[in-house]
Every structure is written in structure tokens, then in C-alpha cells.
N, CA, C and O atoms as CSV, one atom per row, in Angstrom:
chain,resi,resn,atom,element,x,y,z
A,1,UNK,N,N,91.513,-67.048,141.630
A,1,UNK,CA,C,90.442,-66.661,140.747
A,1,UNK,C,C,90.881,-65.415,139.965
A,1,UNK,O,O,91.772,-64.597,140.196
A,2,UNK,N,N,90.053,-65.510,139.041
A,2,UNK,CA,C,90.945,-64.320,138.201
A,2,UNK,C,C,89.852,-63.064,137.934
A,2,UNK,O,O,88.730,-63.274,137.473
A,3,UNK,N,N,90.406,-61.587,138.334
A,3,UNK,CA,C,89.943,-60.489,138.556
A,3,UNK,C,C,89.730,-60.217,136.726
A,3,UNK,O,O,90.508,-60.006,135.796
A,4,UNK,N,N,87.938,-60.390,136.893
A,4,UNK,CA,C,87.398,-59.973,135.006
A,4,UNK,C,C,88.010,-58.509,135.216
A,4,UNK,O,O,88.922,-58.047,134.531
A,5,UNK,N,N,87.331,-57.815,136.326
A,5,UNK,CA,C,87.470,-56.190,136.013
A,5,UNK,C,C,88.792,-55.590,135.857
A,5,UNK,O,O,88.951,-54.374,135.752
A,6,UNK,N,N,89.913,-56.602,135.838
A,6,UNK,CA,C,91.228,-55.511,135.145
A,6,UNK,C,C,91.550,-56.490,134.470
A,6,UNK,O,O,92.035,-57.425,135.108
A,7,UNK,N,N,91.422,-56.639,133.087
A,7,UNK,CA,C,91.453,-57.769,132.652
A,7,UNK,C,C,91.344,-56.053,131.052
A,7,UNK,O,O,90.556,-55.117,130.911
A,8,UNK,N,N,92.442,-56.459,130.354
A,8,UNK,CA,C,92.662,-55.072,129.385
A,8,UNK,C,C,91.670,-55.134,128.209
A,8,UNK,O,O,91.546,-54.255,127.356
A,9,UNK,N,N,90.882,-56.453,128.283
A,9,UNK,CA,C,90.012,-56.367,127.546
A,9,UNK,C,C,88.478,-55.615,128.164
A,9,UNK,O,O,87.441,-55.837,127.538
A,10,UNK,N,N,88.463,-55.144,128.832
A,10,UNK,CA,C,87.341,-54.914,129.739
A,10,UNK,C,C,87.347,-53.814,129.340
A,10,UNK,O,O,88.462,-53.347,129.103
A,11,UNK,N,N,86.092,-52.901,129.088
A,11,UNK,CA,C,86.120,-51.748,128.836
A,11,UNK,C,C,86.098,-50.813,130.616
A,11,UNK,O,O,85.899,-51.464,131.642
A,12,UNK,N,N,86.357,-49.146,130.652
A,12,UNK,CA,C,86.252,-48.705,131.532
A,12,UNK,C,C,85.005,-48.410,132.080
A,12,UNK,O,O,84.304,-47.676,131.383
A,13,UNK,N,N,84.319,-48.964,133.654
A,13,UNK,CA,C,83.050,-48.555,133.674
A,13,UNK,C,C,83.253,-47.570,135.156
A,13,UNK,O,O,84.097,-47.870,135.999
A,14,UNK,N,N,82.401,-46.458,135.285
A,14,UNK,CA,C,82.587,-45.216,135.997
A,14,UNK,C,C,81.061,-44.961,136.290
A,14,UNK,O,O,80.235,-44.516,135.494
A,15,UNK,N,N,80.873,-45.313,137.519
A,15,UNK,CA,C,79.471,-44.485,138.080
A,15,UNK,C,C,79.599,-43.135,137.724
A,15,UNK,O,O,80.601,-42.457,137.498
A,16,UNK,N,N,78.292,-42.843,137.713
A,16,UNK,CA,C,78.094,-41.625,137.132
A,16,UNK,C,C,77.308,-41.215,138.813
A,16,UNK,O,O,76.249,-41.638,139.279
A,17,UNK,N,N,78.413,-40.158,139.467
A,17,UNK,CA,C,77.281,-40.065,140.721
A,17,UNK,C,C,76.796,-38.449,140.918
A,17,UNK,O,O,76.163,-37.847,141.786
A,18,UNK,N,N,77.284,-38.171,139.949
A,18,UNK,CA,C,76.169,-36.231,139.872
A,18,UNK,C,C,74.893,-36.280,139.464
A,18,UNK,O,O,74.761,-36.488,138.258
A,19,UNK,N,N,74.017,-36.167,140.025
A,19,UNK,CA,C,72.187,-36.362,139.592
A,19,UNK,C,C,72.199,-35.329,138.182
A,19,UNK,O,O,71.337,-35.530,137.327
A,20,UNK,N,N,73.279,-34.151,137.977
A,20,UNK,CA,C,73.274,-33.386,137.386
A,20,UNK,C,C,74.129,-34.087,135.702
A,20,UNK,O,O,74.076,-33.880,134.489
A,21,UNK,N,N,74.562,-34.622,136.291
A,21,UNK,CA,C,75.477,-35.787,134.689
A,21,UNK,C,C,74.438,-36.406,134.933
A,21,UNK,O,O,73.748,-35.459,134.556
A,22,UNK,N,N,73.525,-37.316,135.293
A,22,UNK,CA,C,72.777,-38.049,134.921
A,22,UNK,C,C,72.132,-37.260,133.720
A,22,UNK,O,O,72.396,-37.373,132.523
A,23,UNK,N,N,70.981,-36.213,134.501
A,23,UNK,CA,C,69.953,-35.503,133.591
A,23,UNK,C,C,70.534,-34.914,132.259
A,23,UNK,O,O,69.793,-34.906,131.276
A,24,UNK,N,N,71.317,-34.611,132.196
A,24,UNK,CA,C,72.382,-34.554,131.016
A,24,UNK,C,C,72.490,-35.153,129.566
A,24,UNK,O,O,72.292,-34.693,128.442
A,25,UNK,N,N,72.931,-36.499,130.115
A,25,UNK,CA,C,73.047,-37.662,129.471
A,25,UNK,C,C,71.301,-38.036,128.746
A,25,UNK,O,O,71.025,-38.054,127.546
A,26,UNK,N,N,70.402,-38.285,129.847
A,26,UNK,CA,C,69.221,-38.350,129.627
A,26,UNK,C,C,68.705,-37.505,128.889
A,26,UNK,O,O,68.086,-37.961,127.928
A,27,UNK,N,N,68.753,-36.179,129.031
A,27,UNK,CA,C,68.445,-34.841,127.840
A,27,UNK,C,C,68.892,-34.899,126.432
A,27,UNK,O,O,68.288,-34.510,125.432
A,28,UNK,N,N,70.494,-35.660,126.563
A,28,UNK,CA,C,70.951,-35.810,125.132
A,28,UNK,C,C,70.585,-36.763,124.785
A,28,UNK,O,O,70.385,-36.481,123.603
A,29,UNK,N,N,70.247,-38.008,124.914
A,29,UNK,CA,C,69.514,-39.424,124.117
A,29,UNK,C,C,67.934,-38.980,124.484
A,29,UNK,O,O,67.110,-39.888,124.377
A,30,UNK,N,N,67.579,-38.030,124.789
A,30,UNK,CA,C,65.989,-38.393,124.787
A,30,UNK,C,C,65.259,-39.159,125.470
A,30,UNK,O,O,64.072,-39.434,125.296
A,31,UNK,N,N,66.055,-39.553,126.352
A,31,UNK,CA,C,65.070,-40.932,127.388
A,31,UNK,C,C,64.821,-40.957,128.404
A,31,UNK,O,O,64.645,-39.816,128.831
A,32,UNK,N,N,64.662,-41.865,129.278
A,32,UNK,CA,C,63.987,-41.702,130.636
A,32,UNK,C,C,65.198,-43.106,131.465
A,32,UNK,O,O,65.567,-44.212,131.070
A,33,UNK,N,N,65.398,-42.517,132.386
A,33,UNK,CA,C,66.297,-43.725,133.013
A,33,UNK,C,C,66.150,-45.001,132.660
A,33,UNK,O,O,67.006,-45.760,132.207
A,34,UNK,N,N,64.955,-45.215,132.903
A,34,UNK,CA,C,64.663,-46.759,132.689
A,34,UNK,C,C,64.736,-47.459,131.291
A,34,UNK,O,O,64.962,-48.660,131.145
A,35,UNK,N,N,64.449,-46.283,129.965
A,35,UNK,CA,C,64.757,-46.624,129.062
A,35,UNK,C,C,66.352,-46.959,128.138
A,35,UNK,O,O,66.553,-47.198,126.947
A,36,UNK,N,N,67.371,-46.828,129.436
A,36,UNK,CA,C,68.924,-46.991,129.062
A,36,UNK,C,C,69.180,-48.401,128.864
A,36,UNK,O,O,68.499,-48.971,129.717
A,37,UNK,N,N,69.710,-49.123,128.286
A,37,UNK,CA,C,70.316,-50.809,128.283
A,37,UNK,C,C,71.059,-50.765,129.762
A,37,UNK,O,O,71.721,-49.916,130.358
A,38,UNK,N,N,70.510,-52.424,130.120
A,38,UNK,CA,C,70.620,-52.826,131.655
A,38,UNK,C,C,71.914,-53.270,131.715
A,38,UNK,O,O,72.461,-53.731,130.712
A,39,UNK,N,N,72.592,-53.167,133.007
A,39,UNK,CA,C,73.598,-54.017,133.606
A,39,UNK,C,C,73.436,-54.641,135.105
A,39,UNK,O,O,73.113,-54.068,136.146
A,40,UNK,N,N,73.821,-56.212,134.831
A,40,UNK,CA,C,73.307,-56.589,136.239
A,40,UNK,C,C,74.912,-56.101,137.589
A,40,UNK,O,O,76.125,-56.305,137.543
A,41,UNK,N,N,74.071,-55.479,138.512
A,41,UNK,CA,C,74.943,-55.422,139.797
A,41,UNK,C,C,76.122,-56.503,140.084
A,41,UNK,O,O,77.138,-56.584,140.774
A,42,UNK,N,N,75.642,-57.017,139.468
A,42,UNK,CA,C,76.670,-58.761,140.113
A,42,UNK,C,C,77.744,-58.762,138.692
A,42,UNK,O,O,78.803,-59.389,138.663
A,43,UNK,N,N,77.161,-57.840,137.449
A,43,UNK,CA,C,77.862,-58.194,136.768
A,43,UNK,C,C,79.737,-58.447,137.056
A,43,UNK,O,O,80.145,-57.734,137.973
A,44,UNK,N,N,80.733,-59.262,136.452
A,44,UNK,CA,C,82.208,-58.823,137.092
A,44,UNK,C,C,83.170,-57.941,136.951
A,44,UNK,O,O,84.282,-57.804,137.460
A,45,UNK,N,N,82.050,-56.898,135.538
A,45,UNK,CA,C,83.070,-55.560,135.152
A,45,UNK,C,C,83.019,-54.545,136.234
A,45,UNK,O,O,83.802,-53.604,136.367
A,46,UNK,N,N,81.825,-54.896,137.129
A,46,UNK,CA,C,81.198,-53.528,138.306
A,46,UNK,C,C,82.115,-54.581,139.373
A,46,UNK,O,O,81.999,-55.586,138.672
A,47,UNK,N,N,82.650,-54.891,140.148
A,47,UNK,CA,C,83.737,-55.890,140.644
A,47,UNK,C,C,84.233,-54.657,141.636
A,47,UNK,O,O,84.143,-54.856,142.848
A,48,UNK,N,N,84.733,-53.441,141.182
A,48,UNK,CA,C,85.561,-52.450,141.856
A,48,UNK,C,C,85.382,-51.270,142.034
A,48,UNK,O,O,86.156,-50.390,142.412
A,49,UNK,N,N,83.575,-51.233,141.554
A,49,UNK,CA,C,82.873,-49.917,141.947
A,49,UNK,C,C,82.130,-50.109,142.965
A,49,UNK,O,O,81.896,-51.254,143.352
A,50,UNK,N,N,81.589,-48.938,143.626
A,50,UNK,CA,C,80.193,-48.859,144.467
A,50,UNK,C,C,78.999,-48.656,143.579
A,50,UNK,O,O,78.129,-47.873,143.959
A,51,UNK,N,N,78.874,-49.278,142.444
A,51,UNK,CA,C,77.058,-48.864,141.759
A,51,UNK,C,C,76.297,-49.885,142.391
A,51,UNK,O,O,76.494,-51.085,142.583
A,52,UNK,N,N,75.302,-49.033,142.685
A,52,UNK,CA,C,74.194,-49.868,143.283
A,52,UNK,C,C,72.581,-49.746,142.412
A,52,UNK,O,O,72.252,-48.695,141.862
A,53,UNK,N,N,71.865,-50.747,142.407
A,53,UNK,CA,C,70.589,-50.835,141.737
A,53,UNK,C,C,70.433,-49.281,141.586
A,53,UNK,O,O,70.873,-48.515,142.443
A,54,UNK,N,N,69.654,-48.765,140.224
A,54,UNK,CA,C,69.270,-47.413,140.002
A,54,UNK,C,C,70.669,-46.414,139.721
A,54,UNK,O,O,70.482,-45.227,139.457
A,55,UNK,N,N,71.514,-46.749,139.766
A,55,UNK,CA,C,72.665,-46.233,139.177
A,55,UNK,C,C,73.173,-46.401,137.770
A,55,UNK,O,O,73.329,-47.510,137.259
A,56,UNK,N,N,73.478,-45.017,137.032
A,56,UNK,CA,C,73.866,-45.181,135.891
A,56,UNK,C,C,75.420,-44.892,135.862
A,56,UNK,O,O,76.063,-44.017,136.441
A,57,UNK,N,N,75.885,-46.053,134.877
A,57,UNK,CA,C,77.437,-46.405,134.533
A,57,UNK,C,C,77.120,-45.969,132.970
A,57,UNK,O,O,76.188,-46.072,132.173
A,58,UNK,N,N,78.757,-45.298,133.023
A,58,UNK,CA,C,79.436,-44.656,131.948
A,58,UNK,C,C,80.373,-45.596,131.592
A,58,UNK,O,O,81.183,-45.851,132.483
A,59,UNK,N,N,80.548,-46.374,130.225
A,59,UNK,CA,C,81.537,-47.222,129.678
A,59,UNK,C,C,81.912,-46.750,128.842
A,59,UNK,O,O,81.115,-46.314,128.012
A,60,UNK,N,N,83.565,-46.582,128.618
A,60,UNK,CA,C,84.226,-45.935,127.538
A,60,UNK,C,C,85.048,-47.214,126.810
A,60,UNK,O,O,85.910,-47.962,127.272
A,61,UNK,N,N,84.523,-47.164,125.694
A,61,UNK,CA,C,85.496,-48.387,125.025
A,61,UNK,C,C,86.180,-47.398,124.038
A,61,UNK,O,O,85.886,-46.259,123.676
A,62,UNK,N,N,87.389,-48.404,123.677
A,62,UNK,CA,C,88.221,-48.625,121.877
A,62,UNK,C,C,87.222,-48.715,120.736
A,62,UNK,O,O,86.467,-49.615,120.365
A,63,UNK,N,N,87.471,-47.471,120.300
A,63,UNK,CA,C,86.491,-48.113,119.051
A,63,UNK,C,C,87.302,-47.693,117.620
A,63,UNK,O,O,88.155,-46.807,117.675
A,64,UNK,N,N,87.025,-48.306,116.458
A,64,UNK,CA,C,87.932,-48.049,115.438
A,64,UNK,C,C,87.847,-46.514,114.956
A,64,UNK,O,O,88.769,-45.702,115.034
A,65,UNK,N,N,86.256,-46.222,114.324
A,65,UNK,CA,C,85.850,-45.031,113.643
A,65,UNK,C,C,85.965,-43.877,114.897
A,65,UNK,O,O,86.107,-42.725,114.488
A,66,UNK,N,N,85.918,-44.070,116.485
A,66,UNK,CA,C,85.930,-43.217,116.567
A,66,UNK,C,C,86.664,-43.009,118.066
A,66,UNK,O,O,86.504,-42.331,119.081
A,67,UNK,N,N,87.240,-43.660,117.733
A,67,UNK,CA,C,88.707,-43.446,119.212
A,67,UNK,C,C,88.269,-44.104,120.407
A,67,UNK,O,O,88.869,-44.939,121.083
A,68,UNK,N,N,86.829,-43.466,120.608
A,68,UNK,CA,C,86.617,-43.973,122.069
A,68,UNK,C,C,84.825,-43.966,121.641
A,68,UNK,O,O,84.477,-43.375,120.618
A,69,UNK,N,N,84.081,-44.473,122.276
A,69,UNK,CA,C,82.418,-44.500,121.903
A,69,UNK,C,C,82.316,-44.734,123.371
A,69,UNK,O,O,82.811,-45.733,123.892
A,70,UNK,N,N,81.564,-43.655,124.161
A,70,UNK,CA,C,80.859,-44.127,125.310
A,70,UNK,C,C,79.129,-44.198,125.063
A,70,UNK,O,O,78.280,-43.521,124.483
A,71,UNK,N,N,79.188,-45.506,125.917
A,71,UNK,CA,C,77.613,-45.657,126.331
A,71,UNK,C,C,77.502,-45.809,128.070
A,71,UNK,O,O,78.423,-45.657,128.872
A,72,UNK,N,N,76.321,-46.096,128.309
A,72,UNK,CA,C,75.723,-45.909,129.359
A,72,UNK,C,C,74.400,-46.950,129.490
A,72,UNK,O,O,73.472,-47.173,128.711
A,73,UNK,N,N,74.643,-47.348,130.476
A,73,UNK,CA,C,73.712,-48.617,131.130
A,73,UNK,C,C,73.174,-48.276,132.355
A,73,UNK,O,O,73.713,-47.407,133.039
A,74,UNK,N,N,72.306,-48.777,132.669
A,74,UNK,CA,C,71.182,-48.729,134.194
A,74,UNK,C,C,71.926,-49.990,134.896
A,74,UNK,O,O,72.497,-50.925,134.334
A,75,UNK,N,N,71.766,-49.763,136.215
A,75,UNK,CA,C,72.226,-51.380,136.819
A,75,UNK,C,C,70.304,-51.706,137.167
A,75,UNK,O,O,69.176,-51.215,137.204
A,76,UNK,N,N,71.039,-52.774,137.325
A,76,UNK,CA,C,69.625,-53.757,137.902
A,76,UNK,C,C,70.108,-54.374,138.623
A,76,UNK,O,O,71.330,-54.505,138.697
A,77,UNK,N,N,68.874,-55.190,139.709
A,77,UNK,CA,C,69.427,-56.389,140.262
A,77,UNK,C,C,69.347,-57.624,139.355
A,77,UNK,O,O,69.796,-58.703,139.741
């Protein structure tokens, strides 16, 4: 079977596990946890982390205009 999560098209995803980077992140977009775009737990990019439901992931992609663009997703079940 073939491993999605190292797969070079995959962007990098990184729990975010400081309550203190969370509130952070949340302070700079203005929102409330729940209001972040979802990722499901089972997804196969989370494959080689420990995020669990209520955890926010940091994804750093390639981007043209601007080297790297991170976002950030909620897991769900």
C-alpha cells in the first residue's frame, strides 16, 4: 500500500501542541477554534502524527507568489 503522507506532493502538516501557538494563530485571523477549515482524523496526510479530534494542524505548502503560504485546520472526527 502506498504511504499518501510522504508522498512529495503532500504538503507538510505539524500539530500545533502549545495552547500558547494556538491562541496566537486565533488572535491573528480573528476566530474562534471552531471557526478554522476542518480536517478529518482519518484523513492520510495526518498518517504520521499524533493529532487527535480538537487539535489544530499547521500546513505549510509551495506556493508561487509567496514561497511558502501556511494555513491551519481543526481536526474532526
Amino acid at each position: 500500500m502506498v504511504d499518501v503522507s510522504q508522498h512529495n506532493l503532500v504538503p507538510e502538516h505539524t500539530v500545533l501542541d502549545e495552547p500558547e501557538r494556538v491562541e496566537e494563530v486565533l488572535e491573528e485571523y480573528n476566530v474562534e477554534k471552531t471557526n478554522l477549515p476542518k480536517i478529518k482524523r482519518k484523513d492520510p496526510a495526518l498518517r504520521d502524527t499524533d493529532a487527535e479530534v480538537g487539535d489544530v494542524i499547521e500546513i505549510v505548502r509551495d506556493s508561487r507568489t509567496t514561497d511558502q503560504a501556511v494555513v491551519y485546520r481543526l481536526v474532526v472526527e
